[in-house]
N, C-alpha and C positions, 0 to 999 in steps of 0.2 A: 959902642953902639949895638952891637951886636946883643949882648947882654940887656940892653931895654927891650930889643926886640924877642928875644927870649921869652923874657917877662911878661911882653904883652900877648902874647902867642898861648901861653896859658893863663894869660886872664881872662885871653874870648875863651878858651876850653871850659873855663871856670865858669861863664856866664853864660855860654850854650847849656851847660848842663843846669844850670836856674831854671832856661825857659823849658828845657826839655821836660824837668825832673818836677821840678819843685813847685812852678806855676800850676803846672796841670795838677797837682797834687794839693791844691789852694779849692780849684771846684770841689773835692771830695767834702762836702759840709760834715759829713757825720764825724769822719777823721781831723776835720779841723778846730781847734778853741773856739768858742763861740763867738769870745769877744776879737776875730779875726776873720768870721764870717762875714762875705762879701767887702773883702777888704783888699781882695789881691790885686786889682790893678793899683791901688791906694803904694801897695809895700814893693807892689813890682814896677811902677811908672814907669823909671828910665831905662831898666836895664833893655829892652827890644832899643831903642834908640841908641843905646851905648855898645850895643853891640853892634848896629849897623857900622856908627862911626869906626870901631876900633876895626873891623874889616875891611873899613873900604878902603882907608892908611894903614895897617899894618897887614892885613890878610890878602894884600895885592888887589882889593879893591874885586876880586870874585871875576875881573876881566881877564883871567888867564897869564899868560906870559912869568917873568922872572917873578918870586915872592916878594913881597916887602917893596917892590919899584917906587912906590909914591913914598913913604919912609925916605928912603934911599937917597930919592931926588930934594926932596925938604935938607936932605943933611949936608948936601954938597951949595 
């Protein structure tokens, strides 16, 4: 169990750095292909969703207290 939690721990890492990096970097029209202009919510849809979900079960849910609790409690 531990090791899926792992896992998922840096998939949010992985997907924070999306919306951080990469989305913002979808406005730049001049740096972007053309044929991918005005396409970013299109390529990005889910991930802001996908990330809220994978935090709020794996990332302790952003309420404080022990990491992983709702994880935790789904496994027992």
């Amino acid at each position: 169990m531990e090791e899926l939690i792992q896992t998922e721990e840096s998939y949010i890492r992985d997907m924070e750095w999306v919306v951080e990096h990469y989305m913002p970097a979808m406005d730049d029209i001049a740096s972007v292909p053309r044929n991918l202009v005005g396409k970013k919510n299109f390529i990005f849809s889910t991930i802001p969703q996908l990330l809220h979900l994978n935090k709020m079960y794996v990332g302790g849910g952003g309420g404080g207290g022990e990491p992983h609790t709702r994880i935790r409690h789904i496994q027992h």
